[in-house]
C-alpha positions in Angstrom: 2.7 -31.9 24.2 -0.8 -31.7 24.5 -0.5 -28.0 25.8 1.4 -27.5 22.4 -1.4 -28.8 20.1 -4.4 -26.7 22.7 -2.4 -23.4 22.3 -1.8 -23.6 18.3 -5.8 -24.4 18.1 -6.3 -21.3 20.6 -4.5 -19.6 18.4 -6.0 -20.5 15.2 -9.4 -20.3 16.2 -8.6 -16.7 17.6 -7.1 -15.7 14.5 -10.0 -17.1 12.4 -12.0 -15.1 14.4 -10.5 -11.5 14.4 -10.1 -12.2 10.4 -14.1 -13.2 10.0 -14.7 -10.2 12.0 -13.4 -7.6 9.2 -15.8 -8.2 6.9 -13.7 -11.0 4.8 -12.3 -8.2 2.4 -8.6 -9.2 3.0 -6.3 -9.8 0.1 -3.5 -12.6 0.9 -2.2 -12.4 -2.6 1.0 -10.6 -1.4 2.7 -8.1 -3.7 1.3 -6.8 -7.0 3.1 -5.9 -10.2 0.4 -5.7 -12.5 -1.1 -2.3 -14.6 -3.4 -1.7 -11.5 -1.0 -1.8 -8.8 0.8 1.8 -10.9 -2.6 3.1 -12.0 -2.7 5.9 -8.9 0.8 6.3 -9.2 0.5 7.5 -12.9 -1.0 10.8 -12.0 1.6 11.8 -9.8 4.6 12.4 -12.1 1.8 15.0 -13.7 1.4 16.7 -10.7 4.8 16.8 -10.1 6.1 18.1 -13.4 3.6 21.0 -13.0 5.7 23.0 -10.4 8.8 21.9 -12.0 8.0 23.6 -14.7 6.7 27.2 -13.0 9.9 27.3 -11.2 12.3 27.0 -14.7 11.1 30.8 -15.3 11.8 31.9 -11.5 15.3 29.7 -11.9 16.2 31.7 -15.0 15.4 35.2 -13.5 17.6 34.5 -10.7 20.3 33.3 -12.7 20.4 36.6 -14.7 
């Protein structure tokens, strides 16, 4: 039993340590649905209707 209780504060103490060691900046809040989690999303549907749209004309030259 006593192993038990040594290896779980091994543990702990390791994993204290590799956390401590990336500079703290780690965000345990799980997942986001707020506005800022979309924010860089929201530029990529404009990028992406961009080509859509040169390709109606090339779509409708074909078709012809």
């Amino acid at each position: 039993m006593w192993k038990l209780i040594l290896g779980f504060i091994a543990f702990a103490a390791l994993a204290l340590f590799i956390l401590s060691k990336s500079g703290g900046d780690i965000d345990m809040s799980g997942e986001k649905h707020g506005i800022d989690s979309h924010a860089p999303a929201a530029s990529a549907p404009a990028a992406a209707s961009a080509p859509a749209s040169a390709a109606a004309p090339a779509a409708s030259a074909a078709s012809n």
